[in-house]
N, C-alpha and C positions, 0 to 999 in steps of 0.2 A: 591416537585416534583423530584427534581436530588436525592434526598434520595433515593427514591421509585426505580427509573429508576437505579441507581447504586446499591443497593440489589437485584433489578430484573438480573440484569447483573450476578453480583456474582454467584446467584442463577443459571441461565445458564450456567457459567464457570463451577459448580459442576456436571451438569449434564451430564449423559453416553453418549450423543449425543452430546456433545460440540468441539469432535475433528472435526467430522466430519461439522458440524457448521461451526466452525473456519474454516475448508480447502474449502468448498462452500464461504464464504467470502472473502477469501483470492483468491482463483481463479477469481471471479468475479470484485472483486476489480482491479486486474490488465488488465480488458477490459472496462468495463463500470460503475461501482458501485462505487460512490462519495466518502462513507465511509470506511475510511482503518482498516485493519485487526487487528489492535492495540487495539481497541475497546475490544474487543472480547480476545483477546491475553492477555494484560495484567492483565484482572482479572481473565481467567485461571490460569496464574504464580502465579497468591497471592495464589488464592483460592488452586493449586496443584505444591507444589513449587518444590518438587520431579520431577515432569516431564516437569520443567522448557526445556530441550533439547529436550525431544517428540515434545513438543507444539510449539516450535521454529522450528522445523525441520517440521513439520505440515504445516506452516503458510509460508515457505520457498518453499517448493513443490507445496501447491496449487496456490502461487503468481504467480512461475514461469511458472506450466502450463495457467495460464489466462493467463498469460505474451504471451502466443504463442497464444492464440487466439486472443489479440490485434493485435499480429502482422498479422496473418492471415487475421482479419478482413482490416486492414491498406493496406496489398498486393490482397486480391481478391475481398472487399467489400468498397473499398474507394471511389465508387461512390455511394453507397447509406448510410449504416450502418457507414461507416467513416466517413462520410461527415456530416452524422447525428448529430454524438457524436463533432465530431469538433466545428459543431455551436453551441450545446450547452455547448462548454468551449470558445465559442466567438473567435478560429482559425481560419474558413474558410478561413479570406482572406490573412494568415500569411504563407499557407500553402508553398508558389513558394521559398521564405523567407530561411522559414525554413529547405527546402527541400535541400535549395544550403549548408548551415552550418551542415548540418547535416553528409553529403558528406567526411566534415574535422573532425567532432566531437562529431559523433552518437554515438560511444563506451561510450564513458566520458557522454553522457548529458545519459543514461538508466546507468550507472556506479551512479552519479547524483539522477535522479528520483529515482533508486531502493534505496535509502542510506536515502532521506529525506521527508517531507511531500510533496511536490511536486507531482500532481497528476501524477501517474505511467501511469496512462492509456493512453494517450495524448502522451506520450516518443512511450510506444509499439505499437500505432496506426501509428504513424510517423514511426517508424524502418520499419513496411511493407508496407506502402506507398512508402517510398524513394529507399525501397530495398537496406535497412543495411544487410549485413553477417550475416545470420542466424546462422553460430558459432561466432561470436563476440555479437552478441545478447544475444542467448541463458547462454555465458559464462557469460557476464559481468550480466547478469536477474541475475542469480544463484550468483555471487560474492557480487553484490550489498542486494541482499534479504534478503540471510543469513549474511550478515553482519550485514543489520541493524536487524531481530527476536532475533539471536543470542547476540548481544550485550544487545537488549532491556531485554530476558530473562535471560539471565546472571546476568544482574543488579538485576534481581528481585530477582533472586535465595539466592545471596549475601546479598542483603539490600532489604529483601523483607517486615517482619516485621515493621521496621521502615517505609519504603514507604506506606505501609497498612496502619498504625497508619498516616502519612501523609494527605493520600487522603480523609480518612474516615474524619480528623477531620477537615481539608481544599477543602474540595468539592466542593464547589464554587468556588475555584483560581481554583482547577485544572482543573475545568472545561472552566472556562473561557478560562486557558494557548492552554489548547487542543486547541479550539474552533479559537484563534488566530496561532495555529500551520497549522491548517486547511484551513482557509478561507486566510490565508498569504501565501500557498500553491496554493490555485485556483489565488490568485491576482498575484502571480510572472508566472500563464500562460496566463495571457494579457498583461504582461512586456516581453515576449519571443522572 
């Protein structure tokens, strides 16, 4: 079945419509959509290693625009659509919490979120709720995003081959690594 599902992948990374894929994922990813853009991202870089900095820069723009519709939704929608998404990351009642630290720390925790698996969306719901600087937002989305596409594409550009040969023969760990990169992500946003 992960065979199947990571050929099918591939297979999508080839295709003429996978930029634009990618930048729908990555947009949505950063308001509401569980699965992050990596998915999708890194089997473009194998599959087109050439436009390893396109596809980075792809996944960096449309993060960052979701990035501003979380926030939008967090500043005009945080009693219905915020409030939604919070209780389904089990925040509702951390909201007062988190609202005071954020105050000291919001730069750094979306500096943070954009850099690691750590669900993003949760960070840019909070920045328009609390009413973070929408230039200190905007900047650190954009520092933290393309840090981490570019670094991830980079790797691949470089040591794409061997990772390819990796994955392919090890599919199973790295499916599982992800899976624990993921759900280790959602567990440190009820440790917050």
């Amino acid at each position: 079945m992960l065979r199947r599902l990571y050929d099918w992948t591939m297979g999508l990374a080839g295709h003429r419509h996978a930029g634009t894929s990618l930048f729908a994922v990555s947009f949505i990813e950063s308001s509401v959509f569980p699965i992050p853009p990596d998915v999708l991202m890194i089997p473009m870089v194998l599959a087109q290693r050439a436009r390893a900095w396109a596809i980075a820069a792809i996944a960096t723009a449309g993060s960052v625009l979701g990035a501003l519709l979380g926030y939008w939704i967090g500043a005009v929608l945080m009693d219905t659509v915020g409030q939604w998404i919070l209780t389904a990351y089990g925040k509702e009642a951390a909201f007062q919490d988190l609202s005071l630290r954020f105050a000291e720390y919001g730069g750094w925790a979306v500096l943070f979120a954009a850099l690691t698996p750590f669900p993003f969306k949760v960070i840019t719901i909070f920045s328009g709720a609390v009413g973070l600087s929408l230039p200190l937002f905007i900047a650190t989305s954009i520092l933290g995003r393309a840090g981490r596409f570019f670094v991830v594409a980079g790797l691949l550009w470089k040591f794409g081959v061997p990772i390819r040969d990796f994955i392919e023969r090890r599919l199973g760990l790295v499916f599982t690594i992800f899976m624990a990169c993921l759900i280790g992500g959602f567990a440190a946003v009820r440790f917050l």
